[in-house]
C-alpha angles and dihedrals in degrees: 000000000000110000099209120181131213140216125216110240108165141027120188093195122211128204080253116021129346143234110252118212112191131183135205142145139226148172129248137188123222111277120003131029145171125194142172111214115198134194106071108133131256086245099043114130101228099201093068088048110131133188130204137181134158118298110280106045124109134199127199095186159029144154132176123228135148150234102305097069091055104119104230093218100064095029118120091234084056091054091050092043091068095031078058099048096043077054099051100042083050090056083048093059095045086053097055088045088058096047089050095055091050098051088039090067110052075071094210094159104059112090082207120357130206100272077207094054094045092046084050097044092050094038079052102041105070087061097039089049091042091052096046085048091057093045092052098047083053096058088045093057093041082057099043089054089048094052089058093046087045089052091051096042088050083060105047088048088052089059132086119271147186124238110191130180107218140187117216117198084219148351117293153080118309121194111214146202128218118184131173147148123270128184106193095075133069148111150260133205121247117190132188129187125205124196133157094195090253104056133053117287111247118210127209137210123192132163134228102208117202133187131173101182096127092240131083119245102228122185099340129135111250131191132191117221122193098224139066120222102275125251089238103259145103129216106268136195118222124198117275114228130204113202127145118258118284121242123254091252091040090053098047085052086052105039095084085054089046097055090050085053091053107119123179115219113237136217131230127218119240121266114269115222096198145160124215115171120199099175105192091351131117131194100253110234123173119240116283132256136268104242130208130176135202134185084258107031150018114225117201111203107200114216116248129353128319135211121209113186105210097248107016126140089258134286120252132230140173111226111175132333121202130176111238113194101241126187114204120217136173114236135206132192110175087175086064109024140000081230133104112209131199107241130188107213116198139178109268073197088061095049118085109249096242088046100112139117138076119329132178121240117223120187108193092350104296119097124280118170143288145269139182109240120193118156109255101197083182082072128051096212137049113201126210121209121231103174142257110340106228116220095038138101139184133186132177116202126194096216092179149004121175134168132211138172122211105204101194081060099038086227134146124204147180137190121217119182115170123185115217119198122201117194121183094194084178122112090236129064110268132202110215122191096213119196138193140143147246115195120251126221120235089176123068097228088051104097119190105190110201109219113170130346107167089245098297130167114252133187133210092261091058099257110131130198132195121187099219118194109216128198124204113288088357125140120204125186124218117201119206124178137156139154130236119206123177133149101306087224089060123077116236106231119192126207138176140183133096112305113252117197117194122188110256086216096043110017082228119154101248116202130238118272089034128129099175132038113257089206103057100353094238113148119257 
């Protein structure tokens, strides 16, 4: 097995983390190799390692694994350990050398010694000695530079590494890429503004750059990008439900149920406009898997032999790959956030139906976050998040909100108007997919009276859409508005959240758009 080291060439910094390039470069002979491939951080996130060598070459395996599996023998430490003792036992010859010289010369075991031989051996000990001395300076400081390559070297082997097995189309040298995901770096803007009272005033943006990855960045090219990969969620509307005030009694039963219904919103990072060159290069992926599927199971044959160290960090494979059509579209919820995001909206019809679990996002090759995806077939799309889309801006005002009681009806009521306004401060036409919400009644004497929505789509939960054409540097202005009337002795409640239904037989989640338990069939 080849041991091939890496420098580190190029950081993309987030506001939290950063993308690692790193560069080396190896032999290989024609066919088969295996190669262990060292410098990935302590911190790196190895499921968003990525490998990449010229066009051409294939690999049919790689696992990941650290220090621990490096065998002693062959490592590079092991090598400057014994560079440094044969050093050391060198610099204790030359010292003795030099004490020799010196006790030799005080000549107290000649009875009477040559007056000739004691003129030549002190005219010839203050060179002797000298040159022992500088000798000796010269090994200390050998051995000063190894221990600091020892110490180096004892880092990089207590790091995680890649093994690959590679096939090279023919015998030669082959530059390589390692890229991967690290958290302990990232920036923070620092901003200054300068103004005399008379002129205007100039504003100023710098940025403190950190990173605790227990290796100096030397010489690399680094970029800053204002985002951090993105948490794998848009902002989302839930119905709105009117319903009266529980009593006390009612609230202590549900409070167990509430608390399972609690749901936390989530950011997204902001979208990355990056370039990543690879010039011939091409992400390594091993070959994908034979699959065969049963009524009851799916079964993925990997291709070849592997090889799974007990306790490494994981071994990779490639399964399957598929294309899924995808439209992109750009979202905005005032209600949630003064934010529009870029959004990839696919089929759940086109994804297959185990396909579900965490996977990372990546926008022009380079990571981008992550997202849990499982097919919902209650919903025809699946969206993607991209990210913050930069040159737009949404509000949402409430411009009034007034409450009055009509006593022949015993009826309480109140107004409500907002004002959303919707800015493309981009130099190109933009098409924006706009949300927001009117409550919905789940009591009979609760009355929602829909004034005005700007033609808006709405569906039977509240949540209403407009599809808003924006040209460059335009403003356009939504009106919403509605009254809500209800008993004027009850106490209007408002919840929100997405609806769960459990089977009162079973206590089995039931799904929307059924009628009947699939568990025991009982109606719900």
């Amino acid at each position: 097995m080849k041991t091939v080291k890496t420098t580190a060439v190029s950081a993309q910094v987030y506001r939290n983390g950063a993308e690692i390039i790193r560069k080396g470069t190896v032999k290989l002979e024609q066919g088969t190799n295996t190669v262990r491939i060292l410098g990935l951080s302590d911190d790196a996130d190895l499921d968003t390692a990525g490998l990449f060598f010229p066009a051409g070459t294939g690999m049919t395996d790689i696992h990941f694994g650290d220090g621990e599996n490096i065998d002693e023998e062959d490592s590079e430490s092991s090598v400057l350990s014994e560079k440094i003792d044969d050093l050391k036992k060198k610099k204790e010859v030359k010292e003795l050398q030099v004490s020799l010289w010196k006790e030799n010369g005080v000549f107290k075991g000649s009875a009477r010694p040559d007056l000739k031989e004691v003129e030549d051996y002190i005219s010839r000990l203050p060179e002797r000695v000298n040159a022992l001395n500088d000798e000796i300076a010269d090994i200390s400081r050998q051995i000063r530079k190894l221990e600091k390559e020892l110490k180096e070297a004892k880092r990089r082997e207590s790091q995680p590494y890649a093994n690959v097995v590679l096939e090279a189309p023919q015998t030669a040298e082959y530059p390589f890429e390692l890229h991967y995901h690290i958290s302990n770096a990232g920036w923070m803007p620092v901003y200054e503004i300068h103004t005399d009272t008379e002129s205007p005033v100039l504003m100023k943006s710098r940025a403190r750059i950190t990173q605790n990855t227990g290796e100096d960045w030397k010489d690399m090219t680094v970029s800053l990008l204002t985002s951090t990969p993105t948490d794998g969620a848009l902002p989302e509307l839930y119905p709105v439900y009117l319903s009266f005030r529980q009593s006390f009694q009612t609230a202590v039963r549900a409070k167990g149920m509430m608390a399972m219904n609690a749901m936390a919103d989530t950011a997204v990072g902001d979208t990355m406009e990056l370039s990543m060159p690879m010039a011939a290069m091409s992400r390594m992926e091993t070959e994908e898997a034979e699959i065969s599927s049963e009524e009851t199971m799916t079964e993925y044959v990997l291709p070849g032999k592997k090889q799974i160290p007990s306790g490494s960090s994981g071994t990779m494979a490639d399964l399957q790959s598929f294309e899924v059509p995808a439209e992109y579209e750009l979202i905005a919820v005032p209600r949630k956030d003064v934010h529009a995001y870029l959004a990839a909206k696919v089929k759940t019809a086109n994804l297959p139906a185990d396909f579900r679990g965490n996977a990372g996002i990546y926008l022009n090759g380079v990571y981008a976050g992550e997202m849990y995806i499982t097919p919902d077939l209650t919903k025809e799309d699946l969206r993607i998040p991209l990210g913050k889309a930069e040159g737009i801006q949404v509000s949402r005002t409430e411009k009034k909100k007034k409450t009055s009681e009509a006593l022949l009806k015993n009826q309480r009521t109140t107004e409500y108007v907002y004002e959303l306004k919707l800015t493309n401060n981009r130099s190109s036409d933009i098409t924006l997919r706009v949300q927001d919400q009117i409550p919905t009644s789940q009591e009979k004497t609760i009355i929602v009276d829909i004034k005005n929505t700007d033609q808006a789509e709405k569906d039977d939960s509240g949540i209403l859409t407009w599809l808003i054409s924006l040209g460059a540097k335009q403003t356009k202005v939504l009106n919403l508005s509605y009254n809500i009337s209800w008993p004027k002795d009850k106490t209007l409640h408002e919840s929100t959240g997405p609806v769960r239904r459990f089977c009162h037989t079973c206590g089995r989640e039931v799904p929307a758009g059924l009628r009947f338990c699939p568990e025991c069939g009982s109606e719900v």
